[in-house]
C-alpha positions, 0 to 999 in steps of 0.5 A: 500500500506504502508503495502504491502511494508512492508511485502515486506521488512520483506520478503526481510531481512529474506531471506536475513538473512537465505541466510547469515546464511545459507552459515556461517553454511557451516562453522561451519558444516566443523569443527562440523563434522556435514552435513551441510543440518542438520544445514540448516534444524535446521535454518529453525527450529529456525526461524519458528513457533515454534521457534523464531516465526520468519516466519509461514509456513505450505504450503506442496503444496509450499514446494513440489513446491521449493523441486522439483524445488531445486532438479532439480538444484542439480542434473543437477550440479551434472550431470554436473560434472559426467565424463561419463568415470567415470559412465560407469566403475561404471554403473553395481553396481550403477544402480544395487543399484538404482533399485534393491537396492531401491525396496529391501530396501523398502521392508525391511523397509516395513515389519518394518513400518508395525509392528511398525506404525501399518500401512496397508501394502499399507501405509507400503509400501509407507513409504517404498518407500519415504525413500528408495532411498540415496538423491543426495543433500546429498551425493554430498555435503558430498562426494565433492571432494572425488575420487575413485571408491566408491565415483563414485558409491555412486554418481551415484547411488544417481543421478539415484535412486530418479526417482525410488524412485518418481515412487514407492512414487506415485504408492503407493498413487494411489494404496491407493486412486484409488478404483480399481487400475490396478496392471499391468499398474504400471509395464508398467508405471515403463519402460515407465518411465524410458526408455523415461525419459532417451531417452529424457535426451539424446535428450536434452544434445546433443540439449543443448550442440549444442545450447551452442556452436553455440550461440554467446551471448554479455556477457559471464553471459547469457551462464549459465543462458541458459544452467539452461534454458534447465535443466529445459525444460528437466525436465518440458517437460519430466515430461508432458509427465508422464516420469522421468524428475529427470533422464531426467535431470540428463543425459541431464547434463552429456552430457552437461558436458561432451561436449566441451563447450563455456564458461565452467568455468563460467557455472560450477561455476554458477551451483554450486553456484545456486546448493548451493543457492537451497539446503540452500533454500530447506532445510530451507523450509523443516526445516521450514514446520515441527513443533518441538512440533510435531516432538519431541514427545515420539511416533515420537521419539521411533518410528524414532530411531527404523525405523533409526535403521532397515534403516541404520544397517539392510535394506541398508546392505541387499540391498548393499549385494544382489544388488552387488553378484559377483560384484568386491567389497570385504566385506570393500567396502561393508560395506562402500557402505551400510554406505554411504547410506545417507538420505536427502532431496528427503525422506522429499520431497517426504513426502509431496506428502502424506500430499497434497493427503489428507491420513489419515496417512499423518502426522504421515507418514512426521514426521517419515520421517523426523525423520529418514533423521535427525538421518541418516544425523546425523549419517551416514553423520558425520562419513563417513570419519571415516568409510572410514579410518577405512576400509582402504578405504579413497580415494585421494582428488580431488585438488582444485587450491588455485588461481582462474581466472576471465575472460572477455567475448570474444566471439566475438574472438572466442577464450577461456581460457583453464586450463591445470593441468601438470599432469605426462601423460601430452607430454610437461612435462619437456620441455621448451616453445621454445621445444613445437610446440603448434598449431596455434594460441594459447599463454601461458598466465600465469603458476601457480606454487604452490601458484606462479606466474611464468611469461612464456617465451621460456626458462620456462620448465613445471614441474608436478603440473604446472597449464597453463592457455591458450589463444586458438582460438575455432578451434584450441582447439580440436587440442590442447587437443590432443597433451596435452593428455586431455581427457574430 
């Protein structure tokens, strides 16, 4: 029993120090200029076997199990903060790189594996697939708070592309383990997929939005943890029935997002934070379940740096360039989108769906894999802004309020507090409180004026860049959206 408690403690402690080191790397990883899921996955291995001895882990069934669980998360906070106005004016390109682009760079990185790992085309193919599709975690923590119609179409198509990617990974496996497969079953399989995966996402945004707002919960902390309650039930009811619970859970985000929503502020925050806490989790599991004295070998090395190589300077290019003919991009944008193209924890993911499988070429398969989601984050991901300055394409950056607002549950009031930004379209900028015939029941609350504190009366005039915090009763929100020309 003695013992027992003290693996527990050991345990505890450890998870504690990764969680603490994990969040520091964020830190670092700003002025390094590095990823920081590179940093997360160098702490997992530091602190393994081979490193530090630290913590032995070899468990590929237990890592898939975290991986697609930490996915779930992030993409449904991704989804979460994806503006439907936004992936409509970017849908043609972004789901064209996400289904034409991943089968074309599969292909391309197919016919490489095959000369350089001397593989069978079967298991070309399949690393072909895992490292085909851009990794959500990635580009939304690189491209965070960057506007502009490439960051929209570089988010979207990460959101969107892992399902393609899953479908092709697990394709490839039965095509390799099943005696006699049924080539024709794959393409039905492929719209049953997808086609139901997306009505389902569908089915459960607009379920989960409903159930938000008509709940009428004690304390505000239990809206966020219910609305992850559905994030997961999408996911878990779709992938039972043999579709894609990634795309499921994806749209049942936006949809969510992009409701009208009890307590909004609080579940935003909470995801992103949960959205953090899974991806300083995966990743340094992920850095963990590889071995350094296998992954650093002179074969591992020569071959990943060649595949790196055809992956970022020839297959994402040729898939970017056929997947947008006669779309409105010019020749910069293209070559930023094939740049952006980053690598992350999906490949690695999906890596180990080999090793569980039991193929002969599994190992050397992960540890390729792993090489190349490395050099890509590396790379790629250190040097986007560079790319985007250079190509004249560096896009405004989201504002981010420097003063925060905790507020206390009152559901039971029926009213909320709603954040305002006076932008220049807003109706009542230049006008004093006393001019503005506000609906019923709503009251200024504070006005935020820079790093200011600026206490509202009836002579206090709204000039642009003022952030308006607003007591609102619930029925009369809507109508106050309107007159402020807010749009969600």
């Amino acid at each position: 029993m003695d013992d027992l408690l003290i693996s527990s403690d050991y345990f505890i402690l450890l998870a504690a120090l990764l969680l603490i080191i994990g969040v520091i790397t964020t830190k670092f990883s700003t002025r390094l200029g590095v990823p920081a899921l590179v940093l997360f996955i160098l702490v997992g291995m530091i602190t393994g076997s081979d490193g530090l001895g630290l913590i032995y882990f070899d468990n590929a069934k237990v890592t898939q199990l975290i991986g697609v669980l930490a996915l779930v998360v992030i993409l449904f906070e991704g989804g979460l903060q994806t503006k439907i106005s936004t992936v409509r004016s970017v849908a043609k390109p972004a789901l064209s790189l996400a289904t034409a682009g991943v089968l074309i760079t599969t292909a391309v990185v197919a016919a490489a594996a095959k000369l350089i790992l001397d593989f069978s085309w079967l298991e070309a193919f399949l690393f072909g697939s895992i490292v085909g599709s851009t990794d959500a975690a990635a580009v939304f923590a690189v491209l965070k708070g960057q506007n502009g119609k490439l960051g929209s179409v570089l988010e979207v198509e990460s959101g969107t592309n892992d399902p393609m990617a899953v479908f092709l990974t697990i394709s490839f496996i039965e095509l390799l383990t099943v005696e006699d497969p049924v080539y024709a079953l794959l393409v039905g399989s492929f719209f049953w997929q997808m086609g139901l995966g997306l009505l389902l996402g569908i089915a459960f945004g607009k379920l989960g939005s409903l159930c938000i707002n008509k709940i009428n919960l004690d304390s505000s902390g239990l809206y966020p943890v219910f609305t992850m309650a559905f994030a997961l039930l999408a996911y878990s009811i779709t992938d039972l029935v043999n579709a894609s619970g990634l795309l499921s859970v994806y749209v049942a985000a936006m949809l969510i997002g992009n409701s009208e929503l009890t307590y909004r502020h609080s579940i935003f925050r909470f995801n992103e934070g949960f959205a953090w806490m899974m991806q300083i989790l995966m990743f340094v599991i992920l850095g963990l379940l590889v071995f350094p004295t296998q992954l650093f070998t002179w074969e591992v090395i020569w071959k990943g740096v060649l595949l790196s190589a055809i992956l970022i300077i020839v297959a994402r290019p040729i898939a970017v360039f056929l997947s947008t003919i006669k779309m409105d991009f010019h020749l910069n944008e293209k070559i930023f989108l094939s740049w952006a193209g980053l690598r992350g924890a999906v490949p690695i993911v999906l890596a180990t769906f080999p090793l569980i499988a039991g193929l002969e070429n599994s190992p050397m398969i992960f540890n390729v894999v792993f090489f190349v989601v490395l050099t890509s984050a590396l790379i790629q991901g250190s040097t986007i802004s560079i790319f985007a300055k250079k190509l004249g394409l560096a896009g405004p950056v989201k504002s981010e309020p420097v003063h925060s607002l905790e507020l206390v549950s009152i559901g039971k009031a029926n009213a909320e507090i709603i954040e305002v930004e006076a932008k220049a379209d807003i109706p009542i900028l230049g006008k004093s409180l006393a001019e503005v015939e506000f609906p019923k029941d709503v009251l200024i609350n504070a006005v935020i004026r820079g790093t200011e504190l600026v206490t509202p009366y009836g002579e206090t005039v709204i000039k642009k860049g003022d952030v308006l915090y607003i007591l609102v009763s619930r029925k009369s929100k809507k109508e106050l959206k309107r007159m402020l020309n807010i749009h969600e």
